[in-house]
C-alpha positions in Angstrom: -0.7 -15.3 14.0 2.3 -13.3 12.8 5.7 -15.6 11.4 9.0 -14.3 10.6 9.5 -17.4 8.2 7.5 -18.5 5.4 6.3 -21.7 4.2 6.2 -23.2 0.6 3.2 -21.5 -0.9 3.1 -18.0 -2.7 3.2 -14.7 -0.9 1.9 -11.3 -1.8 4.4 -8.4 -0.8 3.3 -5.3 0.4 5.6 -2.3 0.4 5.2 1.1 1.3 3.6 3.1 3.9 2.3 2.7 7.8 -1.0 1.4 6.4 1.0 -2.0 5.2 0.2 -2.9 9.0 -3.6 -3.6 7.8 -2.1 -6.4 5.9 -0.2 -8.2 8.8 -3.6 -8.8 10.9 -2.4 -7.4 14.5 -0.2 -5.0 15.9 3.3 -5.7 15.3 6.5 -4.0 16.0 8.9 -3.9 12.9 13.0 -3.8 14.6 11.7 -2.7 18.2 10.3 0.8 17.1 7.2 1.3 19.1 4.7 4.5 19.0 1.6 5.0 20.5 -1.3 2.6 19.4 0.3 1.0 16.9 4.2 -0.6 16.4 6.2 -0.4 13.0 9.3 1.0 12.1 10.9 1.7 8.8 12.5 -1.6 6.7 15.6 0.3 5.5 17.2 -2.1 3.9 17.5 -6.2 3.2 18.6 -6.9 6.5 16.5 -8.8 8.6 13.0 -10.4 8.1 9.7 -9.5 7.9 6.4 -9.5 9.2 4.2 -12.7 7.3 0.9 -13.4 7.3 -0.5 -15.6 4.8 -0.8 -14.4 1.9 1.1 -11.0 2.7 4.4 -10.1 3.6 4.8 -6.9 4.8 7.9 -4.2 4.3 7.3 -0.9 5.6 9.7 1.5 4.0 8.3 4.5 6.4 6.3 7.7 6.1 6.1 7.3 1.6 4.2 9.1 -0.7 2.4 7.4 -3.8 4.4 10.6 -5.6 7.8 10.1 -4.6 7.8 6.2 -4.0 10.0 6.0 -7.3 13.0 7.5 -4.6 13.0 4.5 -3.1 14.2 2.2 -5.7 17.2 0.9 -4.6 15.2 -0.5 -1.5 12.8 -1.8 -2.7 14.9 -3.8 -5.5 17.4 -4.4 -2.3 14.4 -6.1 -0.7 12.1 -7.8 -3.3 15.9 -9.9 -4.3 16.0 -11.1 -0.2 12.4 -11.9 -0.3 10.4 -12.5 -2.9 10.6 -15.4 -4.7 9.0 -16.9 -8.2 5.5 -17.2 -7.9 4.5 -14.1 -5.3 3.1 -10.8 -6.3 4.4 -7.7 -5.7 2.0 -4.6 -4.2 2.3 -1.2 -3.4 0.6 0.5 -0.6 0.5 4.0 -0.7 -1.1 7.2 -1.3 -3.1 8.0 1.8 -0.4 10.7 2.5 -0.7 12.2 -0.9 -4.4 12.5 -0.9 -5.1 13.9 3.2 -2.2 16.7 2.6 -0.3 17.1 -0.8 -2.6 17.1 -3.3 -4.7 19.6 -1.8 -2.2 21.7 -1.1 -0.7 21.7 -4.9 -4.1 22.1 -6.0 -4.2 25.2 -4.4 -0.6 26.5 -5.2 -1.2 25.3 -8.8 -4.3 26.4 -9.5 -5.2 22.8 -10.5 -7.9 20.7 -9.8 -7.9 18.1 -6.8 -8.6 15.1 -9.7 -5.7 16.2 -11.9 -3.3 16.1 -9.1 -4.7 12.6 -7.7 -4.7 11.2 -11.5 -1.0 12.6 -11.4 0.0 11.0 -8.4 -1.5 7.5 -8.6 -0.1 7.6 -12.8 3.4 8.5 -11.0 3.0 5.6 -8.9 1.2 2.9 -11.1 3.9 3.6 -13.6 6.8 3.2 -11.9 5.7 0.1 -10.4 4.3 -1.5 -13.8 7.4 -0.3 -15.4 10.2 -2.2 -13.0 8.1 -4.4 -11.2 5.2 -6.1 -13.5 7.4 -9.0 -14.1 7.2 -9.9 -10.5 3.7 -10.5 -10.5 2.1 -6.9 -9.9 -0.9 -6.2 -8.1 -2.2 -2.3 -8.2 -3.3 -1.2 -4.7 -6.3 1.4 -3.6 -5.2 4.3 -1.3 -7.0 4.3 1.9 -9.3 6.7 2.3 -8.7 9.1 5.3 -11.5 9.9 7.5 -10.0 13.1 8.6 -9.3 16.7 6.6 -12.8 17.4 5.4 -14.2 17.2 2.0 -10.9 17.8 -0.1 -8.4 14.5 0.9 -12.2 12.4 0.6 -12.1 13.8 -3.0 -8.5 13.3 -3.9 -8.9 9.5 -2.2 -12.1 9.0 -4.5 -10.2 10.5 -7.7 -6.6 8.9 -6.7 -8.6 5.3 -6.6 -10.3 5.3 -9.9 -7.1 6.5 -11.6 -5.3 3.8 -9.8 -8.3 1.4 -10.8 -8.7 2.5 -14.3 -4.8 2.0 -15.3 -4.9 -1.4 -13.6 -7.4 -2.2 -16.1 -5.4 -1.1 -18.9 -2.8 -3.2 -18.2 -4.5 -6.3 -17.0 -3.2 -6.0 -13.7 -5.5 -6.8 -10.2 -6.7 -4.4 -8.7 -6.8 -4.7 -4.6 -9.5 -1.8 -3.0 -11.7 -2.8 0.2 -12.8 0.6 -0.5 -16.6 -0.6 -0.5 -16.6 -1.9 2.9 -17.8 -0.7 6.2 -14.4 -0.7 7.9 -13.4 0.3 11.2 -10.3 3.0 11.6 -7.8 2.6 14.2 -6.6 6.5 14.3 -8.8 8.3 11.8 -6.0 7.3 9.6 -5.6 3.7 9.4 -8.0 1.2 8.8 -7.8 -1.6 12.2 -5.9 -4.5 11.4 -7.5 -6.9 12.8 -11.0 -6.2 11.3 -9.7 -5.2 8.0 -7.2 -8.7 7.4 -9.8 -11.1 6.9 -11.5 -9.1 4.0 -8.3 -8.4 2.4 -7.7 -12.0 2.4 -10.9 -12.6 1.0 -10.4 -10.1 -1.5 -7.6 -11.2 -2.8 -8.9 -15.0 -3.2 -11.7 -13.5 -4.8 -9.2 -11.7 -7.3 -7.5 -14.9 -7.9 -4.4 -13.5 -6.7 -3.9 -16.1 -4.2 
């Protein structure tokens, strides 16, 4: 069951995109912004509170990419000083958009392969949240895997996840992927929250994260 206040113990925070909502367990609606099947709207600022669900709180900054998340510093700093608090962890969860649309495409303008755009845009990510936010306990997040778009987004997921995984590793920081499960999609796009919260949960105890 959703709370807008937290208790005593240690909370992960999850920031970034519309697939945050796998981490608050049901269906929610962030500020009254409703759309079809699911209800979130964009955290623009520190104002308010949101969505927890032990261990996660949620903050949905709207539609992000892993690439240009950096843009949204002043937010997210604006939001981690209302909410987080010593002891919680600090995730980011994005990518999804990169990986069904962007790096395809730059691929194609670029002439460069779909890995070596994924690698760039989960190092663009992982670096600027190791670099301002690994003092607040980081955790490195997987990009969820789309199953729409065909072979090309699967293979940017695949090669934006072990890049993600690999630089966690190199830094000692957790690494969060349910990427291994059978999971069930809401959309095509977004895992169901409901099915999907209890094995995060149990992936992160099993990470020691919580």
């Amino acid at each position: 069951m959703v709370t807008l206040q937290r208790d005593s113990r240690p909370l992960i925070h999850c920031i970034g995109d519309s697939h945050c909502v796998m981490y608050v367990g049901e269906f929610f609606a962030f500020q009254g912004y409703h759309s079809a099947g699911r209800s979130c709207s964009p955290l623009l600022d520190a104002v308010g509170t949101s969505p927890i669900n032990y261990p996660f709180q949620v903050h949905w900054l709207g539609e992000r990419t892993a690439y240009n998340m950096c843009r949204r510093k002043a937010t997210i700093d604006a939001v981690l000083d209302r909410f987080w608090k010593p002891g919680d962890k600090v995730m980011f969860i994005a990518g999804e958009i990169d990986c069904r649309a962007h790096i395809v495409k730059q691929s194609v303008l670029t002439g460069s392969s779909i890995q070596d755009k994924a690698k760039e845009s989960a190092g663009r990510l992982f670096w600027f949240a190791y670099d301002n936010y690994s003092s607040r306990g980081l955790v490195a997040s997987f990009s969820v895997p789309t199953s729409m778009g065909g072979g090309g987004p699967r293979e940017a997921s695949r090669a934006f996840n072990d890049e993600m995984e690999a630089l966690a590793k190199s830094k000692n920081v957790p690494f969060m992927s349910i990427e291994d499960q059978r999971l069930l999609y809401h959309d095509g796009t977004h895992y169901h929250p409901v099915t999907t919260f209890p094995i995060l949960t149990e992936k992160a105890r099993s990470l020691g994260i919580i």
